[in-house]
gemmi code that builds the backbone of each chain (N, CA, C; Angstrom):
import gemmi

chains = {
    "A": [
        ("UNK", (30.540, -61.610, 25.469), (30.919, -60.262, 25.015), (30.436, -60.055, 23.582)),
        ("UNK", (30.190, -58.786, 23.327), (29.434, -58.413, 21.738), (30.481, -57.808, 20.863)),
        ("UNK", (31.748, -57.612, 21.007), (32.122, -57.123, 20.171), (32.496, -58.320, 18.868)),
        ("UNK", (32.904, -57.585, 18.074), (32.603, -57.924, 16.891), (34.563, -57.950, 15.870)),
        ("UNK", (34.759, -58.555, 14.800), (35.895, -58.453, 14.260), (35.918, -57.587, 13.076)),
        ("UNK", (36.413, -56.803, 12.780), (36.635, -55.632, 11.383), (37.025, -55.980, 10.578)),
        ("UNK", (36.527, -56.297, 9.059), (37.528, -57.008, 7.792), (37.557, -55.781, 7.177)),
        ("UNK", (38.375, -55.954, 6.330), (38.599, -54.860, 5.312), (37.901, -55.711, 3.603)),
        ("UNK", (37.173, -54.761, 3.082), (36.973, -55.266, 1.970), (37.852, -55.219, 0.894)),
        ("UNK", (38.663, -56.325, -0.120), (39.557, -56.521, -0.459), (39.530, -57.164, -1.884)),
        ("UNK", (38.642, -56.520, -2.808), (38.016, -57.815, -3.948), (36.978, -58.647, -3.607)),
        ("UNK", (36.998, -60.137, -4.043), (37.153, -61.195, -2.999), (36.777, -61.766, -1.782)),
        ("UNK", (38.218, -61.091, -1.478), (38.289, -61.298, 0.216), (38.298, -60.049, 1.051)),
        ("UNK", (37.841, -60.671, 2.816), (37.603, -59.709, 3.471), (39.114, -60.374, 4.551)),
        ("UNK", (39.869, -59.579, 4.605), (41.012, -59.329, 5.349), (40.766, -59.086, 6.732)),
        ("UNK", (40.997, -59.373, 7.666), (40.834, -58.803, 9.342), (41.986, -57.932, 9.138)),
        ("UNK", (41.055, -56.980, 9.630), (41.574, -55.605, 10.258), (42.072, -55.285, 11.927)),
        ("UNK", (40.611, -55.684, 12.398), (41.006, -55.585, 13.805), (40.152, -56.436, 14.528)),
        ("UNK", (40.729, -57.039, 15.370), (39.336, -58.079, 16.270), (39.025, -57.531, 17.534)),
        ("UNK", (37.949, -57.806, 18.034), (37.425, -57.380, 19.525), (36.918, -55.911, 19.601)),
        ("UNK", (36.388, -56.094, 18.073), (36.250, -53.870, 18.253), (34.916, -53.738, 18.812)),
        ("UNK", (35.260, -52.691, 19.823), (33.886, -52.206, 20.163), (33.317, -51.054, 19.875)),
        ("UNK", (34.345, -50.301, 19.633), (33.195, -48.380, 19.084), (33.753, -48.621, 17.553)),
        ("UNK", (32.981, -47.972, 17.121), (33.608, -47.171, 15.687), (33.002, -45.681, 15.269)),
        ("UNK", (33.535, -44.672, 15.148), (33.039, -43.737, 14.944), (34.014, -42.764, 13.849)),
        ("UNK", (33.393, -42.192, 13.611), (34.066, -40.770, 12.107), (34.809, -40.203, 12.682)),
        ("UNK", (35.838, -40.113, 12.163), (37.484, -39.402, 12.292), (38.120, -38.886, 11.125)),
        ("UNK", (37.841, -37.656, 11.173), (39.015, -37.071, 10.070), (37.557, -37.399, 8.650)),
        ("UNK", (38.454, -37.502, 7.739), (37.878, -38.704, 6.764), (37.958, -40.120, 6.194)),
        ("UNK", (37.756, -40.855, 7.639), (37.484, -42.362, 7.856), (37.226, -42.760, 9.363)),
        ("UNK", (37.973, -43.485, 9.965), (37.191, -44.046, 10.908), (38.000, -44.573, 11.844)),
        ("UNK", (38.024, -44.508, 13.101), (38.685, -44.592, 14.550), (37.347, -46.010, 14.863)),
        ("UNK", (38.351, -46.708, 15.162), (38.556, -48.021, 15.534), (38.826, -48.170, 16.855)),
        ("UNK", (37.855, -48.872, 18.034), (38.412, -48.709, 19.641), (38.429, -50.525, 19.597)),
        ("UNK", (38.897, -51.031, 20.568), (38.702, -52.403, 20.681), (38.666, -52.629, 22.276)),
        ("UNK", (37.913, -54.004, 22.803), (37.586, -53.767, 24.005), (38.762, -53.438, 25.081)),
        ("UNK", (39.977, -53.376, 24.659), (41.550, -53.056, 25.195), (41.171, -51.795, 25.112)),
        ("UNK", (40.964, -50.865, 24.807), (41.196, -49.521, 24.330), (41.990, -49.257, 23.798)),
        ("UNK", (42.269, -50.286, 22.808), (43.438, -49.798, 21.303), (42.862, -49.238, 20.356)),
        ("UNK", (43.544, -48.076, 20.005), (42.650, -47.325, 18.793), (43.560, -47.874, 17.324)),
        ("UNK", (42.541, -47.904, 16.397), (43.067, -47.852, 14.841), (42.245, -47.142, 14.400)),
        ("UNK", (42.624, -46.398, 13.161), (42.024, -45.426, 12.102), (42.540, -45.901, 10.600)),
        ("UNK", (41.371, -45.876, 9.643), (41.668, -45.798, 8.369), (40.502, -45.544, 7.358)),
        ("UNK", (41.026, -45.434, 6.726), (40.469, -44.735, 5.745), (39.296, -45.325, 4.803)),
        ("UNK", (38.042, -45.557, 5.160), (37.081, -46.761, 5.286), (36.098, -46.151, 5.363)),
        ("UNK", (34.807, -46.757, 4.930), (33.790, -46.557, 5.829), (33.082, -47.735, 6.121)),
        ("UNK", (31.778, -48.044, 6.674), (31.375, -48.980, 7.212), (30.315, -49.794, 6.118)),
        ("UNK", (30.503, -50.567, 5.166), (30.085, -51.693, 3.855), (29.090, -52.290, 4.686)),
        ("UNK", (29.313, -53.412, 5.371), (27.862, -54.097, 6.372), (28.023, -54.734, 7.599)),
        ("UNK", (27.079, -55.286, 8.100), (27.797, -55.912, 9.429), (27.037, -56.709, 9.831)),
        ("UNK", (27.313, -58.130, 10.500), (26.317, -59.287, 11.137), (26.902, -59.372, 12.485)),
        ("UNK", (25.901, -58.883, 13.076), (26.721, -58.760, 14.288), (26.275, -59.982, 15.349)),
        ("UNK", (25.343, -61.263, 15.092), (25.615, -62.540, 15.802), (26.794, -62.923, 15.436)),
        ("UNK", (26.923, -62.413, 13.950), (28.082, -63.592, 13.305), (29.664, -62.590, 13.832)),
        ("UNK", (29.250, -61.524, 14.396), (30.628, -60.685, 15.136), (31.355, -60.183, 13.656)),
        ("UNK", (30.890, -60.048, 13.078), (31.592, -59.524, 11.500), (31.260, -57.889, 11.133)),
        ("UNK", (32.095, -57.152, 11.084), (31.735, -55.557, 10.278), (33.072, -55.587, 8.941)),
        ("UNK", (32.242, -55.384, 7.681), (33.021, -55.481, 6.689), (33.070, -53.406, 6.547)),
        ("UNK", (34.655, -53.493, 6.255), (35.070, -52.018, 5.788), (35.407, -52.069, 4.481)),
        ("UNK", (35.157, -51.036, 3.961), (35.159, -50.741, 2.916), (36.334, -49.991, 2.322)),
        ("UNK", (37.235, -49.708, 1.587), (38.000, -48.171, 1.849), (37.689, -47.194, 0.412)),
        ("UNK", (37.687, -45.914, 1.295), (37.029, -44.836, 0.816), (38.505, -44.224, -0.448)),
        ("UNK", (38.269, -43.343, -1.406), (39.135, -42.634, -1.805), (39.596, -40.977, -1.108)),
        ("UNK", (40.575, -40.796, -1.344), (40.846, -39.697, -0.475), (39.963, -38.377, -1.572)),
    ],
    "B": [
        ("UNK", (22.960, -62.820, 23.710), (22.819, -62.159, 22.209), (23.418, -60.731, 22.209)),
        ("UNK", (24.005, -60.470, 20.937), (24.754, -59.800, 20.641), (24.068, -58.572, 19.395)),
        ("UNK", (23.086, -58.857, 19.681), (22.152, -57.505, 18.859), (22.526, -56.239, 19.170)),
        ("UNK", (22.011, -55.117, 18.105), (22.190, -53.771, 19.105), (20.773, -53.142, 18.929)),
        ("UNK", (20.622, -52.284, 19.336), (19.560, -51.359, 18.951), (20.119, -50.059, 17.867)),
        ("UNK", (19.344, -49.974, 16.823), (19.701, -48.554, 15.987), (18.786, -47.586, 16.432)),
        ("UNK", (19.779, -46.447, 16.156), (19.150, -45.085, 16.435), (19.142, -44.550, 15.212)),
        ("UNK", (18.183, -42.928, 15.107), (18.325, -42.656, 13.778), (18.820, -41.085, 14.519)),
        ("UNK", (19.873, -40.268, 14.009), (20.406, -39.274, 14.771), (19.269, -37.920, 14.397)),
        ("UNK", (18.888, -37.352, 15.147), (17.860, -36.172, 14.822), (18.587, -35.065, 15.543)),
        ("UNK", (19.543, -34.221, 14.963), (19.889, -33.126, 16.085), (20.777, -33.342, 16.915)),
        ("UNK", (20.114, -33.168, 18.273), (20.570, -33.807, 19.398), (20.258, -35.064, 19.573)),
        ("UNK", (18.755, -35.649, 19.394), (18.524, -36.691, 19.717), (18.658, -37.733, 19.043)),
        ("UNK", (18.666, -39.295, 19.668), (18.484, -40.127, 19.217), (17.688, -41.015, 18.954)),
        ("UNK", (16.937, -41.299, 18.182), (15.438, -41.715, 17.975), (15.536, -43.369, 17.551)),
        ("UNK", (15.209, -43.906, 18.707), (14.743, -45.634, 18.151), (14.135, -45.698, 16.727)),
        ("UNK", (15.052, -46.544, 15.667), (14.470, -46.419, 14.690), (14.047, -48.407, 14.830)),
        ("UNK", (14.572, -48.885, 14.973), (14.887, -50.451, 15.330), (15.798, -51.048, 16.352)),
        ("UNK", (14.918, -52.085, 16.976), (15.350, -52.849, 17.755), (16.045, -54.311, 17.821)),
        ("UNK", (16.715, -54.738, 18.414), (17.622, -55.664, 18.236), (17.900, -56.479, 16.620)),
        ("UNK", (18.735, -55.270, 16.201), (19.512, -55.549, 14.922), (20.544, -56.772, 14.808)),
        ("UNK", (20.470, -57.235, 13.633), (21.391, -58.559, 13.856), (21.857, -58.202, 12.367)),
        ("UNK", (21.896, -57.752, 11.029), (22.511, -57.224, 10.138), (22.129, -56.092, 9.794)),
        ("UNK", (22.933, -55.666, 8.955), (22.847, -54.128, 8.096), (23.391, -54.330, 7.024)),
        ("UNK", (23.041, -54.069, 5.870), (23.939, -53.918, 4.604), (23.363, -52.990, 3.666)),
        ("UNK", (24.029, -52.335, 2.617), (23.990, -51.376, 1.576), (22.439, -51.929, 1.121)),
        ("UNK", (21.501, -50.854, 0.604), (20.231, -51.511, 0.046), (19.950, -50.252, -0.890)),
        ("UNK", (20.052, -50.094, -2.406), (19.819, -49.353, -3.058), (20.711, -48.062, -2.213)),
        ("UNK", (20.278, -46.576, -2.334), (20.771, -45.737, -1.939), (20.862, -45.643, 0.125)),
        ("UNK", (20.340, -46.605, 0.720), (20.180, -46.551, 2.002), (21.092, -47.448, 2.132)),
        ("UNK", (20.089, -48.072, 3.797), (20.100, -49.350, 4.654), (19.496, -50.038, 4.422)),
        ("UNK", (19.582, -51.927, 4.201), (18.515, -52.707, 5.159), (19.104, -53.187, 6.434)),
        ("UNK", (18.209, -53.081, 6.806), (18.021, -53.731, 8.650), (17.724, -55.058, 8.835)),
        ("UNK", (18.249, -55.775, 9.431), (17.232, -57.206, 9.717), (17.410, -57.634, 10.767)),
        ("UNK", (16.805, -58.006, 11.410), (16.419, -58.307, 13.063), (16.349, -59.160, 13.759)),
        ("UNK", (16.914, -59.823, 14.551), (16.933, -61.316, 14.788), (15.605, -61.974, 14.697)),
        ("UNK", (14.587, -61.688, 14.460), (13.409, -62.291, 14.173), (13.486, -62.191, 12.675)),
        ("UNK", (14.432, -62.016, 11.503), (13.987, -61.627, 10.494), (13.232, -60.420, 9.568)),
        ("UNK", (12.670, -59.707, 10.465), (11.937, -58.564, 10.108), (12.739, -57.602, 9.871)),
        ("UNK", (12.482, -56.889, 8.327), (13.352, -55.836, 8.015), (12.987, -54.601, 7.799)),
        ("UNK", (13.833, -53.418, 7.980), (13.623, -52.259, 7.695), (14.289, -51.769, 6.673)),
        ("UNK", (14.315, -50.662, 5.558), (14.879, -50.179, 4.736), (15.266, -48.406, 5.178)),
        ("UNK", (16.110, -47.788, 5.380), (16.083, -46.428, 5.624), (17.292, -45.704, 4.521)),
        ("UNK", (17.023, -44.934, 4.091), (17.892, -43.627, 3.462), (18.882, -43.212, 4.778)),
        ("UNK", (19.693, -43.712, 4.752), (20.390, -43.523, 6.412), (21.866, -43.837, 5.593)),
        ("UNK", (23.057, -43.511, 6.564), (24.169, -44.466, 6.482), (24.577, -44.568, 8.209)),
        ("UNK", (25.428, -45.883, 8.110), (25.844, -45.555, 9.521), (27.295, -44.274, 9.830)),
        ("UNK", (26.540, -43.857, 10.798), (27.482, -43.281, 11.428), (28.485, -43.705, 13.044)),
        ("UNK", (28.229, -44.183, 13.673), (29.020, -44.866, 14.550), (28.530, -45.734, 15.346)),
        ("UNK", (29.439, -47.004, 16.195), (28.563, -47.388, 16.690), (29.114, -48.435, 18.112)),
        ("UNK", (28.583, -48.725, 19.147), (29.350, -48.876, 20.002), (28.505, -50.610, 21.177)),
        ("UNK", (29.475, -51.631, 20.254), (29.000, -52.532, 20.466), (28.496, -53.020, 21.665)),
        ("UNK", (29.300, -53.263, 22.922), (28.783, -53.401, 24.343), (28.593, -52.223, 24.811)),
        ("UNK", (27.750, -51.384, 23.989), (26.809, -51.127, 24.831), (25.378, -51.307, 23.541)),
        ("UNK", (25.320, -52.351, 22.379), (24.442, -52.276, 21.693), (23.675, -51.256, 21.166)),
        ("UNK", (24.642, -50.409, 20.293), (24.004, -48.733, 20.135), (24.269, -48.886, 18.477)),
        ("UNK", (23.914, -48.707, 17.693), (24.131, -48.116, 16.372), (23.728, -46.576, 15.881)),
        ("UNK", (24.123, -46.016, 15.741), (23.412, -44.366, 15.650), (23.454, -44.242, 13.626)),
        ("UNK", (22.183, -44.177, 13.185), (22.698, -44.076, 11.673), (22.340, -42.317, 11.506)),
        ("UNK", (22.748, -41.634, 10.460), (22.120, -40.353, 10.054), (21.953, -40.396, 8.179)),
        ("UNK", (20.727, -39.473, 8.762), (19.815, -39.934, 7.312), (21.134, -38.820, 6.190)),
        ("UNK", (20.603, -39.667, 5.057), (21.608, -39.033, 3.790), (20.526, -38.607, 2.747)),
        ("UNK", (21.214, -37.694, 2.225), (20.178, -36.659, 1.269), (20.469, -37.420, -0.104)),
        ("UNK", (19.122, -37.302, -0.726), (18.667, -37.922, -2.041), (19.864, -37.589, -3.195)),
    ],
}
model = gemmi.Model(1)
for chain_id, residues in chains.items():
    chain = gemmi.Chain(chain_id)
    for i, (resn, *xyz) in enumerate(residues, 1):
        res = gemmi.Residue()
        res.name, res.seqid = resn, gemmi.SeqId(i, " ")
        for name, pos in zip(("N", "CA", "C"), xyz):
            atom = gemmi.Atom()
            atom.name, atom.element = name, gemmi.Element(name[0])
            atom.pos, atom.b_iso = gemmi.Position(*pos), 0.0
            res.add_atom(atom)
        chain.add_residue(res)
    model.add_chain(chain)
structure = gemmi.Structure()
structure.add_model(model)
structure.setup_entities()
């Protein structure tokens, strides 16, 4: 399977956000989060970088 | 393998900009791309969404 795990960028460190995500797309102003469950999360982020052998998307968070 | 293909959003369409992507990260005001062979692309793009099993990245270009 290809999905991939969501960190949040945090300083530092990158925090998991969400694991097993498979969509991500623009919501509002940030970002809807699906995972291969079809659990949604949203926050307020946008998308910093991503290695996706290594299954990693780093988020960023945006100011309102 | 867990690559995707990027698109670059035109409109309606979606235009192969690169093929089996394996990172993305911030590069000056764009993207770089890099490809499981190593080979990279640079685009004035950001991502806009993207939907892992089914290996899709869709970026849209951003103004100077």
């Amino acid at each position: 399977m290809c999905e991939a795990n969501a960190y949040l960028k945090d300083g530092e460190n990158d925090i998991l956000f969400m694991e097993s995500v498979d969509t991500i797309e623009p919501y509002e102003n940030g970002l809807k989060l699906v995972d291969i469950f079809g659990k949604q999360k949203f926050i307020q982020a946008k998308i910093k970088d991503m290695a996706l052998l290594n299954h990693r998307i780093i988020l960023e968070k945006t100011e309102l």
